[in-house]
N, C-alpha and C positions, 0 to 999 in steps of 0.2 A: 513530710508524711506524718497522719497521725501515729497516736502510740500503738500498739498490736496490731501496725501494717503489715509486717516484715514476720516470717514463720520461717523458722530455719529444723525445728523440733520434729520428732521424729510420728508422733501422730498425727501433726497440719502437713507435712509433705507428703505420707500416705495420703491421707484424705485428698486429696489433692492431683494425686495420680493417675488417676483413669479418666478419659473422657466418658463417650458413648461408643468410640469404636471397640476393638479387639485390642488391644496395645494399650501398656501398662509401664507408663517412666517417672520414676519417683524424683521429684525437683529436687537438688542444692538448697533453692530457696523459691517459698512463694511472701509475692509482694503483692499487696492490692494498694492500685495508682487511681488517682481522681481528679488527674488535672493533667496538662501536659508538661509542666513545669516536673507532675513527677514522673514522666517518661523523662522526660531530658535527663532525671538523677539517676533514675533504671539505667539508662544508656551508659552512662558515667562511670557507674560503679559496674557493672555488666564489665564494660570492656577492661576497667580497672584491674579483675577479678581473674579478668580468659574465661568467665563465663556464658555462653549463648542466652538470647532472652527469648522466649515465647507469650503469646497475648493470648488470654484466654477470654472468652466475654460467657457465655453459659454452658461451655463444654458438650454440648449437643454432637458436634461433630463425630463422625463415622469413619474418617480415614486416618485417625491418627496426628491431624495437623494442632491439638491442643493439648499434647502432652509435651514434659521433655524431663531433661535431667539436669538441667541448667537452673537459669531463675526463668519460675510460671509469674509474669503480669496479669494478674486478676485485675478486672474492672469491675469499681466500688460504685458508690452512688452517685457520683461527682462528673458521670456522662446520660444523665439523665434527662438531659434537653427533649423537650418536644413542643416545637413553634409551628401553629397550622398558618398558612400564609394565606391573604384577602381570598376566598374565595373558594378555598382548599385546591386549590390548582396544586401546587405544592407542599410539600410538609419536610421541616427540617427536623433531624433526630439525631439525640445522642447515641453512643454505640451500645450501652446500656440499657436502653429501651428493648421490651421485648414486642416483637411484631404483632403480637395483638394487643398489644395497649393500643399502637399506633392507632388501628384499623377499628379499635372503637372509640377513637379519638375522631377518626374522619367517618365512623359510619352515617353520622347526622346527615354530611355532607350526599350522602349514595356515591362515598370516593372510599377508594383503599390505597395501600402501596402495592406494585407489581410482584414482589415476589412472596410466594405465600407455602412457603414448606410447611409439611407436616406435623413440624415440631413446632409449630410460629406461637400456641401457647407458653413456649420457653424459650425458644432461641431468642438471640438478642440480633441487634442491628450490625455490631462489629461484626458478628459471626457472617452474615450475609452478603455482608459487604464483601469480604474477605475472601469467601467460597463463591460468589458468584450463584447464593441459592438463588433455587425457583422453586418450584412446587409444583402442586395439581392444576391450578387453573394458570399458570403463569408464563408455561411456552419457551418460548424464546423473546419475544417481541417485548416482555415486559420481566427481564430480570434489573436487574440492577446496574448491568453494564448499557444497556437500552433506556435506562427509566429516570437514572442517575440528572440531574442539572448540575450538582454542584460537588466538591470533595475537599474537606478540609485535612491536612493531614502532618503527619511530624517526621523525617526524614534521619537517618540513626547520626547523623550531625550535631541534631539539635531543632533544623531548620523546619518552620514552619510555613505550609504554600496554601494557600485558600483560595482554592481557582474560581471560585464567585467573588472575589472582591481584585479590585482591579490593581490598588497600590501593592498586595499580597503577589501579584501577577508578575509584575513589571519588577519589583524587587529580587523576585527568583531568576528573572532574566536575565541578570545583573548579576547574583553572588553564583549563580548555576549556571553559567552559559557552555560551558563545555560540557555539563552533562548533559542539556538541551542540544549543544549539537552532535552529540555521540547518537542522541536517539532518531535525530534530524538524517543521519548518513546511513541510522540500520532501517529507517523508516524508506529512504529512496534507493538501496539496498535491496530489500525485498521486490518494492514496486519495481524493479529490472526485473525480476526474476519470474516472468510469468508462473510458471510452473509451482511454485512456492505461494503465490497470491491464489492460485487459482485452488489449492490444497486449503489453505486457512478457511477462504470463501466455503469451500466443501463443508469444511469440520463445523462451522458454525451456520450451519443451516438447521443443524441440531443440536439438543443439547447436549455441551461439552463445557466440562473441568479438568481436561488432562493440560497440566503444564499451565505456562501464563498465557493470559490473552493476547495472543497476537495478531488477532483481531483488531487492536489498537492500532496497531503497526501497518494496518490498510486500511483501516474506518477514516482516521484522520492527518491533517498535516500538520496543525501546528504539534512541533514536539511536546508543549506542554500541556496540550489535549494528548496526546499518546501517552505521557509519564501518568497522567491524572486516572487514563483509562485501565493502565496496567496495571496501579494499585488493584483495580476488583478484581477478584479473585485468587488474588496474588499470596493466599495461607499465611498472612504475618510476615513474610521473609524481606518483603524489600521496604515495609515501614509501618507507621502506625495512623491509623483511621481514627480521626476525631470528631468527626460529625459529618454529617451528608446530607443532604438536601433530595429531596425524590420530586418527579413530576408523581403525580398521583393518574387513576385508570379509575372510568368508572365502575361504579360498584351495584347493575342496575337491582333497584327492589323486586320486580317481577322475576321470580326463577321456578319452575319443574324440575323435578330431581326423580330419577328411578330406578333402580339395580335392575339391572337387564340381564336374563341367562339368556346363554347359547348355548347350542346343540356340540358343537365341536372349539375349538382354538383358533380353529383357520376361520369359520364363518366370523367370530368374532372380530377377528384381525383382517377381515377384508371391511365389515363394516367398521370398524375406525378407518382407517386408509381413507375412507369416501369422508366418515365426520370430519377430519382432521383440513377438508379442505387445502392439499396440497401442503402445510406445512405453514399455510398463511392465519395469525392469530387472526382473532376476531373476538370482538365483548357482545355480539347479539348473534344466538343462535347456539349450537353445541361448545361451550368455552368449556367442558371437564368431560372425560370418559377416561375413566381410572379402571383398568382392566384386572381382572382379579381371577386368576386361576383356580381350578376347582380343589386343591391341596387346601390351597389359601383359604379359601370360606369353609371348608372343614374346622379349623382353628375356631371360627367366629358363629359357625352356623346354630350353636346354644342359645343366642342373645339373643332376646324378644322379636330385634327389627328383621332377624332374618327367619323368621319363620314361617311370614306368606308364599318365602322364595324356593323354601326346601321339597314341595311337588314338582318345581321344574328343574330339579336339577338331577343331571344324571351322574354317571361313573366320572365322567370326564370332561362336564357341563364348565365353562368358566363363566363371569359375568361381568357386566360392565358397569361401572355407574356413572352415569350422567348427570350432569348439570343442564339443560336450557335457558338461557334468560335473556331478558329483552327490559327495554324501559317503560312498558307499559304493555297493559294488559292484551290490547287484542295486538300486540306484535308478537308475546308469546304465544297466543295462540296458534299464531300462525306457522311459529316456527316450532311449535310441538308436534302438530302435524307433520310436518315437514320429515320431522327426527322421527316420528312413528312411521312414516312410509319407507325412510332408509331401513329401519330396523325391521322391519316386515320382511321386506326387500330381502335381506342376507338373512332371513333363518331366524330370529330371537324369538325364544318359546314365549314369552310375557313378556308386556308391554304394559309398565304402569308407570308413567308420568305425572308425580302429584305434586303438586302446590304446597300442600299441605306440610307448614315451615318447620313443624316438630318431627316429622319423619326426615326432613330431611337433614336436621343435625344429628338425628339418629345415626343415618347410611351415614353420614360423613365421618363420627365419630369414630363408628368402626374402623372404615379407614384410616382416620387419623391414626389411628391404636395400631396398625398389624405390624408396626416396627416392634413393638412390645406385647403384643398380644403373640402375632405367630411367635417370638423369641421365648415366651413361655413356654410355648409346649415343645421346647426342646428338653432332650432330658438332664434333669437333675446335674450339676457338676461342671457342664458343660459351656462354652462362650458362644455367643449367637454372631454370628459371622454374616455380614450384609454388601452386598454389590450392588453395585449401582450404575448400568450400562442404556446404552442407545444406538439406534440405527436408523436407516434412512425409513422414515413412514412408509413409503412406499412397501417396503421390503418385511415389515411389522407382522403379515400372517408366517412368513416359515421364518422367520426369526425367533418367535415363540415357539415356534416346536423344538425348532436347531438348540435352543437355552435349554429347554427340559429335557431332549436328551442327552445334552451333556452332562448336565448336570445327573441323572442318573446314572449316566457311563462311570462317573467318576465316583460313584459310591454316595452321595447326596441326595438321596430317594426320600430324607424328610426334608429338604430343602420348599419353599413356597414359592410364588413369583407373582408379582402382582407390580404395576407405577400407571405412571401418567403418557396414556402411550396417545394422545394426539400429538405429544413430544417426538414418538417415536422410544420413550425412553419406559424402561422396566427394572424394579427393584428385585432381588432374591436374594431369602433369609436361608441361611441353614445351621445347625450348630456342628460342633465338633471339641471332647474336652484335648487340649492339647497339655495336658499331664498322661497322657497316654503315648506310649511309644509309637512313632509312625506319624503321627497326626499333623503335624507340622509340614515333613517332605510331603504329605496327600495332599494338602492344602498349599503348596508350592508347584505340586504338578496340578492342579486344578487352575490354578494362577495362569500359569502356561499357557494350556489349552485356551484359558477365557483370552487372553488376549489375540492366538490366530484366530479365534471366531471370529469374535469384535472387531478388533483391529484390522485383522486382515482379512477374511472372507469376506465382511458385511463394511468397511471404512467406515466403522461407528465409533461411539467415545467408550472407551472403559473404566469413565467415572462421567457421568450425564450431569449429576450436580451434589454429588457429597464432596467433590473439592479430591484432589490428588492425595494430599498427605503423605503419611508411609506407604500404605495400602498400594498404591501403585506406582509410587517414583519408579521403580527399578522398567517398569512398561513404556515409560514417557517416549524415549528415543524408538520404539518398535511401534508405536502410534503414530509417530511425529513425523521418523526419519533424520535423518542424521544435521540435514541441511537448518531444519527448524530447531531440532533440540539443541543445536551450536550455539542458536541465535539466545535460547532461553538461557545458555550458561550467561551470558553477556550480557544480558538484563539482570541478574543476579550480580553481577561481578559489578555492574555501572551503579548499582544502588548500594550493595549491601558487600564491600571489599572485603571488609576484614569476617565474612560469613556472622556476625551477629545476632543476625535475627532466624530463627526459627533453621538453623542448620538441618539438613538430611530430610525435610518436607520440600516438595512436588519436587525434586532435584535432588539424586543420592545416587553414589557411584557401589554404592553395595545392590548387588542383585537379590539378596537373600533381605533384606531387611524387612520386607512385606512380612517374613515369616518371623521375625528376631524381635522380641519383650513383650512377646503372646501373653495376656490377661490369663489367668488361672481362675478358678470360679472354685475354689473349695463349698464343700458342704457348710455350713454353719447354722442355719436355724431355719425351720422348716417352714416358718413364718414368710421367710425370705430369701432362700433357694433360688427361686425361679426368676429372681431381678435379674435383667439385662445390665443393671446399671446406665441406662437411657437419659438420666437426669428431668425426665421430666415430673417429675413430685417437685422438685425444689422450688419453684418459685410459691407455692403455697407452706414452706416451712417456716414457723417466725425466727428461728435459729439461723438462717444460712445466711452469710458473710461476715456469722457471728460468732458461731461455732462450727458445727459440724449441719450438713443435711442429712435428708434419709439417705441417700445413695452414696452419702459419704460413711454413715454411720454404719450401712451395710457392708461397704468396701471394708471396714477397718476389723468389721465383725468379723468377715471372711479371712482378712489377714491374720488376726488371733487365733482362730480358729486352727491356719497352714500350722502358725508356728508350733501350736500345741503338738496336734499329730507331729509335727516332723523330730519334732525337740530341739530346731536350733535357735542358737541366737537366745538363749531367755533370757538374756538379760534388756533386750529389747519387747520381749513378751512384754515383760513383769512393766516396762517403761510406757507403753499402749493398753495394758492393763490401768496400769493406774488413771494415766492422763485419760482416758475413754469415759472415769467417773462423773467427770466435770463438764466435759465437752459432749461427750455420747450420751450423757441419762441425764445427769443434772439439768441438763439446757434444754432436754427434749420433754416437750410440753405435751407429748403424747396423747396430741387431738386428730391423728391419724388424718389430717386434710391430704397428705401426702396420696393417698387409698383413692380421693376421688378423679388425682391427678392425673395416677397410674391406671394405663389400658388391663390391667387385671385383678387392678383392684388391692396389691400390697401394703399391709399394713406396718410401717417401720414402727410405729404407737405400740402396738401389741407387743412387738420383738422385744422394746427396751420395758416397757411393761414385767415380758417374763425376767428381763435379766434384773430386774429392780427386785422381784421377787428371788430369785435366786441366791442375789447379793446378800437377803436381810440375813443378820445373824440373830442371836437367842436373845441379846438386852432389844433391838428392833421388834422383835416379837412383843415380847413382853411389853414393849410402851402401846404397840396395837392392841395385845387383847386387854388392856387396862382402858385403852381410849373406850371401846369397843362395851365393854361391860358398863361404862361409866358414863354414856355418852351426853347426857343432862347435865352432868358435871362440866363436860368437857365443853359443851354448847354455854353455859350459863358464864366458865370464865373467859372463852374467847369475847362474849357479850360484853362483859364486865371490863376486858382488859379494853377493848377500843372504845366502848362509853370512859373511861378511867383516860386515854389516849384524847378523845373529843373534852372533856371537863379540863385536863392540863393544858390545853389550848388556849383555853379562855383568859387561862393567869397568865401562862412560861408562852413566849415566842416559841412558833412552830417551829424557829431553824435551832432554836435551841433545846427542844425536844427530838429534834432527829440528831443533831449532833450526837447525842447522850448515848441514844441508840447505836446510832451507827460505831461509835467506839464499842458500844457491848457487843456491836455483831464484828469487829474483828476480834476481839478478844474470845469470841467464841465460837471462830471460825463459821460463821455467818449462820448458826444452831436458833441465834434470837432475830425473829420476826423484823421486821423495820416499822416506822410507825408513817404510815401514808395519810398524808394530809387529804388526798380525797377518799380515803374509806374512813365511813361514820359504823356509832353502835345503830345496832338493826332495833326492831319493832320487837321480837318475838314475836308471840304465838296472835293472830287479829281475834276480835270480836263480831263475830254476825250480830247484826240486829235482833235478829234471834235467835239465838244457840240453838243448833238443831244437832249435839253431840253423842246424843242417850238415846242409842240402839233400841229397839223392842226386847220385851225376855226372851226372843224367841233370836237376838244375838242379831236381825238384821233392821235397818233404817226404815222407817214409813218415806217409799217411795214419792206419795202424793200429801203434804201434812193437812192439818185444820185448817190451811189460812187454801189450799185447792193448787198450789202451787207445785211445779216440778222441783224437785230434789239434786241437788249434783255435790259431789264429795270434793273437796277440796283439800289438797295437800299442799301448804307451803313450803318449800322445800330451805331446807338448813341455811343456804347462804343466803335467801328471802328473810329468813328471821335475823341472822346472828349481822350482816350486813344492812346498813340503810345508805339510801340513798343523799346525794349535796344539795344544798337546799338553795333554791331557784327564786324566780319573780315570780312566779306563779302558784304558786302555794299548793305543791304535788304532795297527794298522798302516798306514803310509802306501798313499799309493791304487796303486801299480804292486804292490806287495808282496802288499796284500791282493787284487787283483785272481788273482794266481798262485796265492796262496793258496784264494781261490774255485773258480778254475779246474778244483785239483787237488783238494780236496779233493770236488771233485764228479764226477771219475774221467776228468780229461783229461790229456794229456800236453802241456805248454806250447809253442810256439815264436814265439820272440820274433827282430824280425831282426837278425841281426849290424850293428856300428858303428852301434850304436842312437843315440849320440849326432847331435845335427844331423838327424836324420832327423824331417820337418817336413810338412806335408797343401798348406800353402802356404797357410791362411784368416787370419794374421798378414799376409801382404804384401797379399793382398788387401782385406782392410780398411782399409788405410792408403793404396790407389790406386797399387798398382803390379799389375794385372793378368798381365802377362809375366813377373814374376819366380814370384809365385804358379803360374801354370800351370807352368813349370818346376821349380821344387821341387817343387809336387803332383805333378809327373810321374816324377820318381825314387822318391820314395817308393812311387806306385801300380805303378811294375814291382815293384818289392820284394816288395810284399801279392802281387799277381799269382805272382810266382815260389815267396814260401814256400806260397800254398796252390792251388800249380795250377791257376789261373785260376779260381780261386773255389772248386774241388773241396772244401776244408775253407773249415770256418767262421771269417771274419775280426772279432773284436771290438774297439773303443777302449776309451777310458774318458774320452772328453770330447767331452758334446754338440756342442762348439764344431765338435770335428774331424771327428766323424760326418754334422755337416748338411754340411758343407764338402764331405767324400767323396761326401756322397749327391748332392750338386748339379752337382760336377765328378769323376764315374765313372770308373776305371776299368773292368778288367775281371772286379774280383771286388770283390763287394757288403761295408759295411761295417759291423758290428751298433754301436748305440751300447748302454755297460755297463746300461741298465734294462731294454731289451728281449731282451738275451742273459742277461740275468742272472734275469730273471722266467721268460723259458722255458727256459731249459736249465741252470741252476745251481738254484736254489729249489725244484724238485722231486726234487731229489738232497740237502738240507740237511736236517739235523735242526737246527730252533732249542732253544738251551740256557739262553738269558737273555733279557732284554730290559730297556729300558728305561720307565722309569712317561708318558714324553713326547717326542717329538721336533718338530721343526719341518720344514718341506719346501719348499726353494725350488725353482722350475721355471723358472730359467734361460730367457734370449729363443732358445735354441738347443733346447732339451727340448722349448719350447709350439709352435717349429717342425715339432719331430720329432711334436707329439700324444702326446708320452713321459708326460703327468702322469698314466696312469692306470696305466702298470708302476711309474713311482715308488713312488705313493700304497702302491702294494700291498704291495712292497719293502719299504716303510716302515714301512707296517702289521703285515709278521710281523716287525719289529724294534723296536716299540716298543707299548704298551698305547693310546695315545693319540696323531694324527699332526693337528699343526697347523701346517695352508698359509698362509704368510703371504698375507696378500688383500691388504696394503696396496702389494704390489711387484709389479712386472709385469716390466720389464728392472732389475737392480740398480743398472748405468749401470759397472759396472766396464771394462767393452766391452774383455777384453784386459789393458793398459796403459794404458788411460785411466785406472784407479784409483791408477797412481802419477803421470802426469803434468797428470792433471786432477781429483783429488782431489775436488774440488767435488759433480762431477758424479755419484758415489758416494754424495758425504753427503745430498744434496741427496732423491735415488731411494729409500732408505734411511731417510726423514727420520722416518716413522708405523712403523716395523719395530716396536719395542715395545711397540706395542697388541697385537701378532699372536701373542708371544711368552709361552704359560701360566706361571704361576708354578712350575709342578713340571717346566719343561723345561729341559733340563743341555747338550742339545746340537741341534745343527739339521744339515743335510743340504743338498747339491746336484751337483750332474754337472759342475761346472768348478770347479776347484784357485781359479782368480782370483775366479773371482765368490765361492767361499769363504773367501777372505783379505775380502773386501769389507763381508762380510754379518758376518764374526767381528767387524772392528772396527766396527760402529753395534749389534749386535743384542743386546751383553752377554752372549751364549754363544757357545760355539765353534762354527764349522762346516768339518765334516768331508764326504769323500764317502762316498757311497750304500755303494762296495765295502766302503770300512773299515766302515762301520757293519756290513753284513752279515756282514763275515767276522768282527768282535766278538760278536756273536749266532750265529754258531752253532759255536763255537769248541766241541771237543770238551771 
């Protein structure tokens, strides 16, 4: 294993602790594994130990199956497989992979994979595998147990079986024959047992996660097609998932999409029953009706999309949203129709079925979000608590009543309710803080209740597809029956003897356990209150499986927070205090991508933001407001030191100038910068052709000059001058240069403001937690903008996203274009392109995907090169600024997958910050330049 696999410390075990359910177990030890070689040591030392192991792939899960108190197996990057096969018939994937890589992996193909949950911008493949998810459009017909060809997997032995390869086959028949025929005798076992086969058949007509698939145990005979089948869904306990192979489903491009209200719950639930077509999938025709209660769009009914919808909805209106799709045009049509006569038919007040592919990621997204969206608006303190049940379609109109009045019988009146009911199946959110006396037994007798509903009045599942976990072990045997839940101890006991893997998940002899290591949500920052902890920010932080994420960094926030109020323990305070410098602020690059992730939008950027400021003490102050006063000075010796850094190059070996440093930066506890061979000295302040810097007496700019040309103000921003770019085959001008050079040669007159040096936006102090010095700096500079273009009268543009989100958030009083949106409307229509290149690459920067800039880029892009490839694998670079000289790591780390993303015919790459371009040059093995240089390269006369 590499080095800093293995976390035994008491702030990576915290962080570490919570999934996305209710349930909160703090590991012994987290290990992150990247091959199976380091399962077999996990197992080793696991059993060595008497410690249980758990596998955890993105912690998404809801019932409690990815925490423990043992050792947590994290999966690193080293299951990252993704083989599309001839045709995209099939597609092999690591457990690592998250569902929508996959699915815009095969969307070229009009193929996806079958199961398609909520979370699938985060969850990963093990997780799916494991729970047996599905999703909205996914049914039954097309989870994983259904979709599956192939399973490769590692046994707590050691033993590895790979039931698509045939010597892997025949081998396990051989060293496993006796546990092949234990499953061969429970397999013909059952099939005696009508009554038993005829119960499973039942249970899986719908969707169901209670217990293991024993569905295996009649789908098939060879036993080692049954051992293969009852890995899926199986929560970690009987072994480990190393890669999978899917048949793929197509994914047709014709689709109508419409939020449907109804009049009442029942009308709604008779028309799914008719959609839902008996229970039989289908890819052409109504494949989504995602039913949504009228509590539930309460939550959501603020957002833009839902505001044509808010005239038809009444007191107790719920809605539906639809999908239609066909593989070509006039088949939708026909079966739009279709869908709009059923929906006439039962009552639905509006009827809008549009095409129109922006509205529909719109409705979708909503959806996607109400696991975190409705979890917000519970109150403050409080744990968001989620169920996840199913019944017979048929039975779908008074099932939704019978759910909502239990649910209010039981004191749960802000509870929502909303899923995928052509499944038959329906989600509800409620919260509840259980640091309150009482809270726990209400939610124990609520338990109760849900299971005679479910279970017994309706023979539904009461878990459809978040997987058993805690959450319902103690219900398994009063769903199953005694005869079936025997059979599950026994597939537990043939795999997993000595309990190993994932103890007390879907099978636990405690009845109280659903209620026992209830999550606590203390108060802590108001920033970040209303987190679910859902984990889905993290795949957009460049810190995670490096440091801490947002939902980690909030967990841990929360925990400091317990301990302070409570007073115990500080000496474990004082120990999560410390270690939180490094791992919580230091690392967090506080580009808030986390906020676009999150269905409401939380900023963990802001939070560590204030504590950064809160941190600073009186000598911190003091170096800000000297920076701050000085800042010409301060700009001229950053210039100086990396011109001084570029000229030692030329004499002393580069490794020999970093060596130097890098002994200064331990000996200074890493206080001195590093010296990066791809950041150069910058240009300083450009030259217009003609200086157009000297105001009128009258304090403001001639709009229109002598030569009859338009005017526009230019502002280069700090890391534009004090940064320059690595120097190419092409002989690019620097970004302030070519920025003038665009300008003019696209028929403007430049003015740029005098004593450009030091001239700063002020999102450098801010980031570092000095607010006041910030707002003062940004405020000399925003008179400035103000005075050269007359309170906004001419057009104001940067050239770095950094400074343009910074300006747009703390406003003057003239607006401030960043270079891809001034450059795509009003320079690019003025350009004749003369050249291009055969490739380029395109970063979108955590400041561009604020601004929603990746579509003027792309396009920028696109008339400068034949070919534009977005890296997918980087979301924030982790440069953040200065962090890529004083935390170097943090860069490499973000940056780690760049050259999967990088074609082979591509020479150079692109982005809207000078740093995050020194960042991306050194991991990506080409140079990157910005957007202007490339432009003004392309279309140079």
């Amino acid at each position: 294993m590499v080095k800093g696999a293995i976390h035994t410390d008491p702030l990576m075990t915290y962080a570490w602790s919570g999934d996305a359910s209710s349930y909160r177990l703090i590991p012994a030890v987290v290990v992150f594994v990247n091959s199976e070689d380091d399962v077999r040591a996990v197992f080793r030392a696991a059993r060595a130990e008497g410690l249980p192991v758990t596998f955890r792939a993105a912690g998404t899960s809801l019932s409690g199956q990815a925490v423990t108190d043992g050792v947590l197996a994290v999966l690193g990057d080293g299951w990252r497989k993704l083989d599309i096969h001839p045709g995209a018939e099939k597609i092999t994937l690591g457990p690592a992979i998250i569902v929508a890589e996959a699915n815009r992996a095969l969307k070229p193909y009009d193929k996806k994979i079958g199961p398609d949950p909520a979370s699938q911008a985060t969850c990963k493949i093990g997780g799916v595998v494991n729970n047996n998810s599905s999703g909205m459009c996914c049914g039954v017909a097309q989870n994983t147990y259904h979709t599956m060809a192939r399973l490769r997997i590692v046994l707590t032995d050691g033993t590895m079986l790979d039931s698509g390869d045939a010597a892997s086959r025949d081998a396990f028949r051989v060293s496993h024959a006796s546990m092949l025929r234990a499953l061969d005798d429970l397999h013909h076992e059952i099939m005696a047992d009508s009554e038993l086969v005829a119960l499973i058949r039942h249970k899986y007509r719908i969707k169901n996660t209670v217990g293991y698939s024993l569905n295996a145990l009649v789908d098939y005979h060879d036993p080692l097609d049954i051992l293969i089948h009852l890995m899926v869904g199986s929560e970690g306990t009987l072994g480990f998932v190393s890669e999978v192979t899917y048949n793929t489903v197509p994914e047709h491009p014709f689709k109508a999409t419409g939020l449907i209200p109804f009049p009442d719950p029942q009308s709604a639930g008779r028309a799914i029953i008719e959609m839902a077509n008996g229970g039989v999938q289908v890819t052409t025709g109504v494949t989504a009706a995602e039913y949504i209660e009228r509590r539930a769009l309460t939550t959501v009914e603020h957002l833009p999309p839902m505001q044509p919808l808010l005239p038809w909805l009444g007191t107790d209106s719920p809605a539906v949203l639809i999908d239609v799709t066909a593989p070509d045009a006039e088949t939708l049509a026909i079966e739009v129709a279709k869908t709009q006569e059923l929906l006439a038919r039962h009552g639905a007040t509006h009827i809008d079925l549009s095409t129109d592919e922006h509205r529909s990621h719109a409705l979708w997204d909503i959806r996607k979000g109400f696991f975190t969206s409705a979890g917000a608006a519970r109150p403050k303190g409080s744990i968001m608590l989620t169920e996840d049940v199913a019944a017979p379609i048929e039975r779908l109109a008074e099932f939704v009543v019978d759910l909502r009045t239990m649910l209010d019988d039981h004191g749960y009146t802000d509870a929502v309710i909303f899923g995928h009911a052509l499944a038959g199946n329906l989600h509800f959110q409620m919260g509840d803080d259980f640091s309150k006396p009482g809270a726990a037994e209400k939610f124990d007798i609520f338990n109760q209740a849900l299971s005679t509903l479910v279970s017994g009045r309706y023979g539904g599942s009461l878990k459809a597809e978040h997987g058993t976990g805690r959450a319902i072990a103690p219900f398994v045997e009063a769903e199953w029956g005694s005869a079936a839940y025997a059979i599950m101890h026994r597939i537990k006991a043939l795999f997993d003897p000595e309990r190993l893997l994932n103890p007390g998940v879907l099978l636990n002899d405690d009845p109280k356990i659903h209620v026992k290591n209830l999550k606590l949500m203390p108060l802590a920052d108001e920033v970040v209150d209303l987190c679910i902890e859902c984990g889905f920010c993290e795949p957009a932080c460049p810190s995670h499986h490096m440091t801490l994420t947002p939902r980690q960094r909030i967990a841990v926030t929360r925990e400091r927070a317990r301990l302070r109020a409570s007073g115990e323990d500080a000496a474990r305070l004082e120990k999560l205090d410390a270690d939180f410098q490094y791992a919580g602020m230091d690392t967090c690059a506080a580009c808030n991508l986390c906020s676009l992730r999150c269905p409401v939008g939380i900023e963990t950027g802001t939070m560590i933001l204030g504590e950064r400021a809160r941190r600073r003490g009186a000598t911190a102050q003091s170096v800000a407001r000297f920076a701050a006063d000085h800042r010409g000075t301060v700009e001229r010796f950053m210039r100086g030191g990396v011109a001084i850094a570029d000229a030692a190059r030329t004499i002393i070996p580069a490794p020999a100038i970093e060596a130097v440093t890098e002994t200064a930066r331990r000996l200074t506890n890493k206080h001195v910068p590093r010296v990066s061979r791809a950041l150069h000295h910058g240009p300083g302040a450009p030259k217009p052709t003609e200086t157009r810097q000297h105001p009128k007496k009258t304090g403001f700019p001639v709009p229109i000059t002598q030569t009859g040309r338009p005017s526009v103000v230019y502002f280069p921003a700090c890391p534009s001058r004090m940064f320059g770019a690595p120097k190419t085959e092409h002989d690019l001008l620097d970004t302030p240069a070519a920025m003038v050079a665009l300008l003019e040669r696209a028929g403007f007159d430049v003015i740029v403001p005098e004593h450009l040096t030091g001239q700063c936006c002020g999102q450098p102090f801010q980031s570092k937690g000095f607010p006041e010095q910030a707002a003062e700096v940004g405020k000399a500079l925003k008179s400035e903008l103000s005075s050269l273009s007359d309170a906004g009268r001419l057009k104001i543009v940067t050239d770095a996203s950094t400074c343009a989100k910074h300006l747009r958030e703390f406003p003057g009083d003239a607006a401030v274009s960043d270079s891809p949106q001034f450059l795509l409307a009003e320079i690019l229509p003025r350009l004749t392109i003369t050249q291009k290149l055969d490739s380029v690459a395109v970063h979108h920067n955590c400041s561009a995907q604020r601004l929603a800039e990746q579509p003027a880029t792309e396009t920028l892009a696109g008339a400068c090169a034949d070919e534009i490839a977005v890296l997918s694998s980087i979301n924030c670079c982790g440069y953040s600024g200065d962090k890529g000289l004083f935390i170097p790591e943090l860069n490499a780390h973000a940056t780690r997958r760049i050259h999967n993303d990088i074609p082979a015919n591509c020479s150079l790459g692109i982005s809207t910050v000078s740093t995050c371009a020194s960042g991306l040059t050194e991991h990506a093995g080409v140079p990157f330049v910005s957007l202007a240089s490339l432009l003004e390269w392309a279309s140079r006369p």
